[in-house]
C-alpha positions in Angstrom: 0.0 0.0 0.0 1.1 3.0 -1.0 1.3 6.5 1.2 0.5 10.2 0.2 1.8 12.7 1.9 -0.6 15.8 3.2 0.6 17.4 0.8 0.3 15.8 -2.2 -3.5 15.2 -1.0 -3.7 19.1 -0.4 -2.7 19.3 -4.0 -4.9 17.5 -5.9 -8.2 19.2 -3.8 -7.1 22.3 -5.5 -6.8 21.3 -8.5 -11.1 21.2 -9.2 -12.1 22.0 -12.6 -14.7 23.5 -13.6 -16.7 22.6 -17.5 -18.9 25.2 -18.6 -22.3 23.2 -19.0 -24.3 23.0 -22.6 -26.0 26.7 -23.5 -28.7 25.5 -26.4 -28.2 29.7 -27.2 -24.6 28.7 -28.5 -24.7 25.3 -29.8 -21.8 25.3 -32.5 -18.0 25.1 -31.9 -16.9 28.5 -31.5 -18.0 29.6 -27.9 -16.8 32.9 -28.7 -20.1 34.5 -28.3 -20.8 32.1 -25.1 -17.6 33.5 -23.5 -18.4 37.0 -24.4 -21.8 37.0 -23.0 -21.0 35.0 -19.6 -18.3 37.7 -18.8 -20.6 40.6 -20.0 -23.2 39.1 -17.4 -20.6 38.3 -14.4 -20.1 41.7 -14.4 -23.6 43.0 -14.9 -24.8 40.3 -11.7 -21.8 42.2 -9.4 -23.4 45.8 -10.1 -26.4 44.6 -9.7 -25.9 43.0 -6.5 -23.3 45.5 -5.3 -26.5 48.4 -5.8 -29.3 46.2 -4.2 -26.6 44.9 -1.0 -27.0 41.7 -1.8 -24.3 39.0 -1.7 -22.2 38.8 -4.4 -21.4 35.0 -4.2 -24.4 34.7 -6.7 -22.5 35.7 -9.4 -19.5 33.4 -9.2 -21.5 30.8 -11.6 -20.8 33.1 -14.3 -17.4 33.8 -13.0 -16.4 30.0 -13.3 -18.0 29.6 -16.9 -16.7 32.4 -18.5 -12.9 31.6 -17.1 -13.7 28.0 -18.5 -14.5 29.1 -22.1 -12.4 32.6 -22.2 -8.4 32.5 -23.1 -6.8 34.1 -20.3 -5.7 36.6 -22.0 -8.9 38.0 -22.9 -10.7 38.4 -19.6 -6.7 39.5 -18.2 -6.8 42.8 -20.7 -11.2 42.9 -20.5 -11.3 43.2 -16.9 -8.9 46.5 -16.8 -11.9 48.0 -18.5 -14.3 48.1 -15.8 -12.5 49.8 -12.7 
């Protein structure tokens, strides 16, 4: 039997991915438009949230599918653009 360290164990729970599910709106190959439209509505749930003083949590859903079907690039040089 083999042993893992803490560590190793400690690892491998970070390492969760996430798959963006099926959108029947964007049903072809390119998710371009999918990305585009999950980042434009993370960021429309935060303002929302942040006016009303609700938790923001909510929005984290589209958080995690747009950084599963954007490059990192894009959402790196997008995000500068809403400060």
């Amino acid at each position: 039997m083999q042993s893992v360290s803490a560590a190793t164990l400690d690892t491998k729970k970070r390492k969760v991915s996430f798959t963006a599910p099926f959108d029947p709106r964007f049903p072809f190959t390119n998710q371009t438009r999918n990305c585009y439209q999950n980042y434009v509505d993370y960021y429309r749930c935060l303002n929302i949230m942040k006016t009303k003083g609700k938790d923001m949590q909510k929005c984290e859903w589209y958080h995690k599918v747009f950084k599963s079907l954007c490059p990192s690039s894009w959402s790196l040089t997008s995000d500068h653009n809403w400060d």
